[in-house]
C-alpha positions as CSV (number, residue, x, y, z in Angstrom):
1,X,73.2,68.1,61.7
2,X,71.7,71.2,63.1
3,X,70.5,68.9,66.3
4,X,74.0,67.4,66.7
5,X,75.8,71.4,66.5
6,X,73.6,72.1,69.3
7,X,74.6,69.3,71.5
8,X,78.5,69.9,70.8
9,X,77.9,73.9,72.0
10,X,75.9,72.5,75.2
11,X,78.7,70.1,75.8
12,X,81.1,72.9,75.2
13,X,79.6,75.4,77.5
14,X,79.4,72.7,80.5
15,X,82.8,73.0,80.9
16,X,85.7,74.9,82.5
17,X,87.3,77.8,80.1
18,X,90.8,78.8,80.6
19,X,93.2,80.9,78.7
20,X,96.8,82.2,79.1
21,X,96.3,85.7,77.0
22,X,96.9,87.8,80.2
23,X,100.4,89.0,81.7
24,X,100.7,88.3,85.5
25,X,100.3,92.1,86.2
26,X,97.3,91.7,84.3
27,X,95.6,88.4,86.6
28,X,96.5,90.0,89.3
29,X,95.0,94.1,88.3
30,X,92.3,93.1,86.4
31,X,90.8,89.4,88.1
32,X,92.0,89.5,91.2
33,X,91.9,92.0,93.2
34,X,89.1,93.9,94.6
35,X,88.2,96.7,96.2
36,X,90.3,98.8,99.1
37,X,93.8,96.5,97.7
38,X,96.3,98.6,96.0
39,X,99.2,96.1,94.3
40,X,102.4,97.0,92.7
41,X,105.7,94.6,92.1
42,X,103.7,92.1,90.6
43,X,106.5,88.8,89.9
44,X,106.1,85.8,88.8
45,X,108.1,82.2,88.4
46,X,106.9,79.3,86.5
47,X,105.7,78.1,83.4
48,X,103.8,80.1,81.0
49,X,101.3,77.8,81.0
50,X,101.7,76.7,84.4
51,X,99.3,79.9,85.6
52,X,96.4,81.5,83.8
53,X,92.5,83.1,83.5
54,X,89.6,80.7,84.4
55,X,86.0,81.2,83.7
56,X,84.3,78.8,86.3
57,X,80.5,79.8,85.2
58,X,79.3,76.3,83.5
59,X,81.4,74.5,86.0
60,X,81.1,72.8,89.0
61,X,84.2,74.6,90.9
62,X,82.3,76.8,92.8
63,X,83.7,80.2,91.8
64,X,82.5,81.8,89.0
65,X,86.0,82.8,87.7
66,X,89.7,84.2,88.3
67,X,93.4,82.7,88.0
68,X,94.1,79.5,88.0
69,X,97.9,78.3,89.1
70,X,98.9,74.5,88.7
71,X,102.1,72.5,88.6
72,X,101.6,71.6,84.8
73,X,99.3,73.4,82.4
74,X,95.9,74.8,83.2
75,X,94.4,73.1,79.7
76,X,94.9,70.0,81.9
77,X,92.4,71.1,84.1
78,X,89.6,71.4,81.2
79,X,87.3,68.3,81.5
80,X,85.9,65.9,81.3
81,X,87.6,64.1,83.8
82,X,88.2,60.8,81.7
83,X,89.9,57.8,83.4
84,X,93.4,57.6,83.9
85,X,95.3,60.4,85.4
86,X,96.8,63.3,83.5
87,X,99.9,65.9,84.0
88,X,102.2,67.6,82.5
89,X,105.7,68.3,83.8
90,X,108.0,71.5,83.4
91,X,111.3,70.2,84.2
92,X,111.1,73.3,86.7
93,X,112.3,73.3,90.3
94,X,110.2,73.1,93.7
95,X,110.2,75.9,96.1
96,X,111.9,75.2,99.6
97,X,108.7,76.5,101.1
98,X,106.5,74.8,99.5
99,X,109.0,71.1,100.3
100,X,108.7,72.2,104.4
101,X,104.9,71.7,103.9
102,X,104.7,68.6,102.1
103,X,107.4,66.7,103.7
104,X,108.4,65.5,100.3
105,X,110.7,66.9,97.6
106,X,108.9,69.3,95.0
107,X,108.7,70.3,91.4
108,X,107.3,72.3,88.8
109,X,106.4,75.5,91.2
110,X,104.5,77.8,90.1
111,X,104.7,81.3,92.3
112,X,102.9,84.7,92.1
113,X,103.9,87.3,94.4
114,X,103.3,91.0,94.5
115,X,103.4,93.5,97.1
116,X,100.2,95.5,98.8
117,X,98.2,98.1,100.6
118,X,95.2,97.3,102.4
119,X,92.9,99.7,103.3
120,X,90.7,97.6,106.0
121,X,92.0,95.8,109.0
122,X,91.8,92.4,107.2
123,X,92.3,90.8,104.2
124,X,91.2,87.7,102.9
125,X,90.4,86.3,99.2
126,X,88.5,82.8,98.3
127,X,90.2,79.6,97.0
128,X,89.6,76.2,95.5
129,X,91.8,73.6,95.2
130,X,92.2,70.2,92.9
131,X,94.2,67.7,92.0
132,X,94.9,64.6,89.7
133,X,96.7,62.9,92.2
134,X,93.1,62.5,94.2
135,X,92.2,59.5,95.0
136,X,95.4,57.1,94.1
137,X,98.2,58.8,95.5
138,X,96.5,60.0,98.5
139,X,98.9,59.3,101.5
140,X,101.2,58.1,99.2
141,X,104.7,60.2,98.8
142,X,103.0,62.6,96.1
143,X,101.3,65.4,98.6
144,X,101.1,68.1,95.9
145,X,101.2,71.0,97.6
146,X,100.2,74.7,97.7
147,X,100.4,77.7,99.8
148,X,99.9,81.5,100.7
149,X,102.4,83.5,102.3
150,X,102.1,86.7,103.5
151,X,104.7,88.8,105.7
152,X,104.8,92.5,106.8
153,X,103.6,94.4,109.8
154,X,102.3,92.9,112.8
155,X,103.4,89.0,111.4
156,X,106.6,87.3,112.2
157,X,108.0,85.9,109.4
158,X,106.2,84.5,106.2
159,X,102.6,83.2,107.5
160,X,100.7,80.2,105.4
161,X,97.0,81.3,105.5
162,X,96.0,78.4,103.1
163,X,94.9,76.4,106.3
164,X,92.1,73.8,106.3
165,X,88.9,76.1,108.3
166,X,89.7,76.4,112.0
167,X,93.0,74.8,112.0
168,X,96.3,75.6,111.8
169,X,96.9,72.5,109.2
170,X,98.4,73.8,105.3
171,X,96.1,72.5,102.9
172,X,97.2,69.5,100.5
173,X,96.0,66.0,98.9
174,X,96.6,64.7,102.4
175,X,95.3,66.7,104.7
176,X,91.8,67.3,103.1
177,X,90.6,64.0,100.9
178,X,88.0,61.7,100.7
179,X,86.7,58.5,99.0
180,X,90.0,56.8,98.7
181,X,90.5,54.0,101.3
182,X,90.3,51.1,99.1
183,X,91.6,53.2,96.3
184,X,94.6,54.9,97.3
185,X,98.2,52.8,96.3
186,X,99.5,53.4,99.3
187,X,96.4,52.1,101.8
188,X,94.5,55.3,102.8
189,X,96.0,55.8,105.9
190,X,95.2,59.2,105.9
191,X,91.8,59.1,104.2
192,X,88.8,61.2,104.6
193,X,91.2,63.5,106.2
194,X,88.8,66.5,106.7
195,X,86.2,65.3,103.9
196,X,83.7,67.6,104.8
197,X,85.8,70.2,102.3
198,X,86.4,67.7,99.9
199,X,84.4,66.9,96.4
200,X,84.4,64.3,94.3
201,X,84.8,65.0,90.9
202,X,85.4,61.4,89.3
203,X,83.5,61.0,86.6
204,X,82.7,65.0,86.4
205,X,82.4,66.5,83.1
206,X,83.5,70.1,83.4
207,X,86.7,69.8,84.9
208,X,89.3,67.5,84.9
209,X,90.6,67.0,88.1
210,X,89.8,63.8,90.1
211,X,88.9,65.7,93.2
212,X,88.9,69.5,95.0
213,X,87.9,71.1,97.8
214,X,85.4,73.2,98.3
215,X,85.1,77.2,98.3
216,X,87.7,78.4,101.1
217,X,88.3,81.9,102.6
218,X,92.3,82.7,103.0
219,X,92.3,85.5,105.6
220,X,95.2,87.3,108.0
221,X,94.3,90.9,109.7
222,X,96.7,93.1,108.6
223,X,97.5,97.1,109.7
224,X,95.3,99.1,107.3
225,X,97.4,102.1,104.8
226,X,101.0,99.8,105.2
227,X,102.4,97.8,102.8
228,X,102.5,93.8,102.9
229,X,103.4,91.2,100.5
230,X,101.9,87.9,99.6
231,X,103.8,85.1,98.1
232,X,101.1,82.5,96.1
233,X,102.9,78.8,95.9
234,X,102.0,75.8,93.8
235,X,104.3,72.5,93.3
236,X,103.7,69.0,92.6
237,X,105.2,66.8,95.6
238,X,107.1,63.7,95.7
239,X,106.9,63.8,91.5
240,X,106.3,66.4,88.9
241,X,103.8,63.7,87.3
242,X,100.3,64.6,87.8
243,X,98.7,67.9,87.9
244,X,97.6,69.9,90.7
245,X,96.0,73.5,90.8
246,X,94.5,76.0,92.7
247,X,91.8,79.0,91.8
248,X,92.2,81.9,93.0
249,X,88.3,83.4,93.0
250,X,88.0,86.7,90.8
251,X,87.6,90.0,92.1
252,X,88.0,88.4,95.8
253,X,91.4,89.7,96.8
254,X,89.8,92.0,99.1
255,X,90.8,94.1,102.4
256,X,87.7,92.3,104.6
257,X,86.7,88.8,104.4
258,X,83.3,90.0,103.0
259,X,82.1,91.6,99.2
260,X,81.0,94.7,100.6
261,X,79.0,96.1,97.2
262,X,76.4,98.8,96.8
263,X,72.7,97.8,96.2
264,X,70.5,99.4,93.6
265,X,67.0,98.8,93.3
266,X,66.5,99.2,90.6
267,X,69.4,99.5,88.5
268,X,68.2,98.9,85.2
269,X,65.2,100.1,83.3
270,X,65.2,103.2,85.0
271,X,63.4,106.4,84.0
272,X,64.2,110.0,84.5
273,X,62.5,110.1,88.1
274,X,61.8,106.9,88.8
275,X,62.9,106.6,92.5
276,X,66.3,103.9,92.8
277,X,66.8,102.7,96.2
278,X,70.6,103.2,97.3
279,X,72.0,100.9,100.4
280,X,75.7,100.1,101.5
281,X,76.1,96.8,103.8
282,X,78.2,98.4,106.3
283,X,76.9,99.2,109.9
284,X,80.6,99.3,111.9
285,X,80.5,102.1,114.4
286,X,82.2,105.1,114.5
287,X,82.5,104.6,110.3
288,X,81.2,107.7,108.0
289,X,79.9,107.5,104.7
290,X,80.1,109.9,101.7
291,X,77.7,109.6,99.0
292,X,78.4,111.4,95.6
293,X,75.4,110.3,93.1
294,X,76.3,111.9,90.1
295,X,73.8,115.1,89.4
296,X,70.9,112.7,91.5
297,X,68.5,114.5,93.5
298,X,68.5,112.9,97.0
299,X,64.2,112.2,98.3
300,X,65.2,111.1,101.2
301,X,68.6,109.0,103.2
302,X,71.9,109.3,105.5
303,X,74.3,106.9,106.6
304,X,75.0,103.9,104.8
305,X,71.2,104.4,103.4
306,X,69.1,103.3,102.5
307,X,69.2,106.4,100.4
308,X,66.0,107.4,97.9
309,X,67.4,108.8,94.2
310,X,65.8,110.2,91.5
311,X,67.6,111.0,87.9
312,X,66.0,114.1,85.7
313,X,67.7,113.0,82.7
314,X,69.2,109.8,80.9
315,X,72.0,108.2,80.8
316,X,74.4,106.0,83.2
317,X,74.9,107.7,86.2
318,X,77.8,106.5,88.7
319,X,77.0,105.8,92.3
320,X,80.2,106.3,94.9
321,X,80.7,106.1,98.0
322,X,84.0,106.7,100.4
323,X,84.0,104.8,104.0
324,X,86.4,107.3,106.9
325,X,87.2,105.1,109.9
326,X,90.2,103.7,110.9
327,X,91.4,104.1,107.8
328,X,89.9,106.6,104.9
329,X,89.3,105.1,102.2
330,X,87.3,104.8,98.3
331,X,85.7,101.2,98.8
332,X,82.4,101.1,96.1
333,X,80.7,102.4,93.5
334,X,78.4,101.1,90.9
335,X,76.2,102.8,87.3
336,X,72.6,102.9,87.7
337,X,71.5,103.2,84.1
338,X,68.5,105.6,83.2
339,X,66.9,104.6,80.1
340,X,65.4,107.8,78.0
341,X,61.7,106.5,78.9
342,X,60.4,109.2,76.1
343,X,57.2,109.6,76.4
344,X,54.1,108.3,73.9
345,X,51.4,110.6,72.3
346,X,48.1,109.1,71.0
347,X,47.1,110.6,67.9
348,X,43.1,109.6,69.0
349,X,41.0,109.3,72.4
350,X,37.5,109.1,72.8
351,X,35.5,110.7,75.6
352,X,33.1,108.8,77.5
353,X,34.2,105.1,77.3
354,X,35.5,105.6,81.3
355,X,38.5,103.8,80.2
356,X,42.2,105.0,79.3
357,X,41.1,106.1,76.2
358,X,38.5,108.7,77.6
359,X,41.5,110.9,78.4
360,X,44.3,112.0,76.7
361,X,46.3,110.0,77.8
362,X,50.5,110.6,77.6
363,X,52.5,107.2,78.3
364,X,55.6,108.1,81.2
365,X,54.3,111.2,81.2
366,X,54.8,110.6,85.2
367,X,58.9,110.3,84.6
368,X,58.3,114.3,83.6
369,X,56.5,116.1,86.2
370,X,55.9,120.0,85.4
371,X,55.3,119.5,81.7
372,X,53.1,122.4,79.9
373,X,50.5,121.0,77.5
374,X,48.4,123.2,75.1
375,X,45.9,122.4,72.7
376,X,44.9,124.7,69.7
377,X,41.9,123.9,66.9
378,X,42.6,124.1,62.9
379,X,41.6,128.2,63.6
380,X,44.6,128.5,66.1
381,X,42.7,129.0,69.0
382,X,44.0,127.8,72.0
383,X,41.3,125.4,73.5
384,X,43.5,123.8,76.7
385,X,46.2,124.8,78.4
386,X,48.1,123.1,81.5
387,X,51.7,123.9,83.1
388,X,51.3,120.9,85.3
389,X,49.6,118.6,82.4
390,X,48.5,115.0,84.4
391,X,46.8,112.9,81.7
392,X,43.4,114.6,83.1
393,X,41.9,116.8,79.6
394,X,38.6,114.8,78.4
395,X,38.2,117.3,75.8
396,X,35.9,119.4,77.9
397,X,33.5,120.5,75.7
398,X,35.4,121.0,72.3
399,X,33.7,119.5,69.4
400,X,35.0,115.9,67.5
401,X,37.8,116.8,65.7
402,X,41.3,116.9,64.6
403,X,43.3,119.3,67.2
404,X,47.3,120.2,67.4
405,X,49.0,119.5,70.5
406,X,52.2,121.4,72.3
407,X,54.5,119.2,75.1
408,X,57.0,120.8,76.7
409,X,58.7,118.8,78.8
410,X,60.8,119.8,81.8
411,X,64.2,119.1,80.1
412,X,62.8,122.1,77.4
413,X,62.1,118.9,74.9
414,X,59.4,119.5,72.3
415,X,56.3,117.6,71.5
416,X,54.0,118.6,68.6
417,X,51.5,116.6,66.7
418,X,48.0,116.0,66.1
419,X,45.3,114.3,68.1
420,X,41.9,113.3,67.0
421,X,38.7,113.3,69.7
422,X,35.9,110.9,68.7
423,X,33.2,110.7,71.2
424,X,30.6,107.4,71.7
């Protein structure tokens, strides 16, 4: 039994996870965007359970989650993908739009639009898109259909920037396909229509559409600090039958067309002065950085880094940083965390084994530089006394015996106990 539970959670974990707990303003605030996007007016038109959240991680989509919009449900697009086609339609009208693309009438759309500020010269997010109709209906009268529109300054009219790469071609089951010329009902004539982008799923076990594209990049440039507005389309085409959808990658609604993110190294396990390693992947000219590292004293850096840190005390400390160009504005920041790293007192050493041991010897003692160390005997005599204590007392030439030990450390943290020197 136990064997078999196992198998059904590996099974179970293989697969695409989707869920339709979050509000549109929600899909779009908290997965979507990224960072240097402001979004307000968040609408949306469809189906409740036409549009939702994705977690792509034990999946084969390519994106490791987001929102997921399709012309049915997005629990269709949950594998496997079993044989047989499946959909599920609304009873929801197309999108005018959306029917200019395909050339054939549409149903079931399924639209998210909000408005935008940019704060970069560019803005782009990544994209995957599947279908059910793959590989029957392609070339048929069936092209589901999807799009993103975005109008404002500098762009005439609504633009589509879902285009197959390097082309000015919307993206659809026709237009980017593969692996159906002796299976599609209608003769293939436009198979392997840009297959390079195409992936096929039959047979997959993760998710349940027939076939999808690979990872795209949706990108316009835009006028950085003024407002746009993107309209995000989805409709089945020629039917409301079988289901289509398209992810929207997580945290990739981005001004840019690259995740611009602040290294750490490290940024866990850290000890009060352990050195971290700050660096921002920015080098365009005439841009000017400003670092704020949250009470860390700075060794060494400028620029975009890399930038040398050191933390006194514990805790998570936040890492920011504000780019001034073009445009000024907040684009990263991240939490180192510094661990306490307290430090370990042996309650023994013994001189004269040329190991470890022949010193006293205080574990991270090195993350607390400046401690004062004194030793006193059971008469209260002070025998040793450092204010820069570096793991270096042998026991000069005190007698074996019990002794009681005073750290002060730097952050005015007590250490008292008792150590024991036995010689060989």
């Amino acid at each position: 039994m136990a064997l078999l539970f196992l198998a059904l959670c590996r099974s179970s974990e293989a697969q695409l996870i989707v869920d339709t707990i979050q509000t549109p303003q929600q899909l779009v605030q908290n997965v979507l965007l990224a960072n240097s996007i402001i979004a307000y007016n968040v609408k949306y038109t469809g189906a409740r359970r036409a549009m939702g959240y994705f977690d792509g991680s034990y999946s084969n989509i390519g994106l490791k989650n987001g929102v997921l919009m399709t012309t049915g449900s997005v629990y269709v697009a949950v594998g496997p993908n079993n044989p047989g086609n499946r959909g599920i339609a609304n009873h929801l009208p197309g999108d005018s739009a959306l029917t200019a693309i395909s050339g054939d009438p549409t149903y079931d759309a399924c639209i998210l639009e909000f408005d935008f500020v940019p704060y970069a010269d560019t803005v782009s997010f990544d994209f995957a898109f599947g279908s059910e109709e793959y590989p029957e209906f392609t070339c048929c009268k069936v092209n589901d259909v999807f799009a993103f529109f975005i109008s404002g300054p500098g762009i005439t009219g609504a633009k589509n920037i879902a285009l197959v790469p390097s082309t000015t071609t919307p993206i659809s089951i026709n237009t980017i396909n593969g692996n159906c010329t002796s299976l599609s009902n209608c003769g293939g004539g436009c198979c392997n229509s840009n297959s390079k982008y195409y992936f096929d799923n039959t047979g997959g076990g993760s998710i349940m559409y027939t076939g999808f594209t690979t990872v795209m990049k949706a990108e316009s440039p835009v006028q950085c600090g003024e407002p746009y507005h993107i309209r995000i389309a989805i409709a089945d085409g020629g039917d409301s039958i079988y289901d289509s959808g398209v992810f929207l990658g997580g945290g990739s609604f981005r001004g840019g067309t690259n995740a611009l993110n602040i290294s750490a190294v490290p940024i866990d396990s850290v000890c009060p002065n352990d050195n971290v390693t700050l660096y921002f992947p920015d080098n365009t000219p005439g841009h000017r950085f400003t670092w704020t590292f949250d009470g860390g004293i700075v060794q060494s850096g400028s620029g975009n880094g890399p930038y040398v840190v050191q933390w006194q005390t514990s805790g998570p400390k936040q890492v920011h940083i504000s780019v001034s160009g073009s445009c000024t504005y907040d684009i990263d920041s991240l939490t180192v965390n510094v661990g306490a790293c307290d430090v370990k007192v042996p309650n023994i050493f013994t001189p004269g084994t040329g190991d470890i041991n022949s010193k006293f010897y205080i574990y991270n003692l090195d993350k607390y530089p400046y401690s004062n160390l004194m030793v006193i005997n059971r008469w209260g005599t002070r025998v040793y006394y450092s204010t820069y204590y570096q793991n270096n007392w042998d026991g000069d030439k005190v007698p074996d015996g019990t002794y009681y030990y005073i750290l002060t450390l730097p952050n005015s943290i007590i250490k008292e106990g008792f150590v024991t020197i036995v010689r060989k």
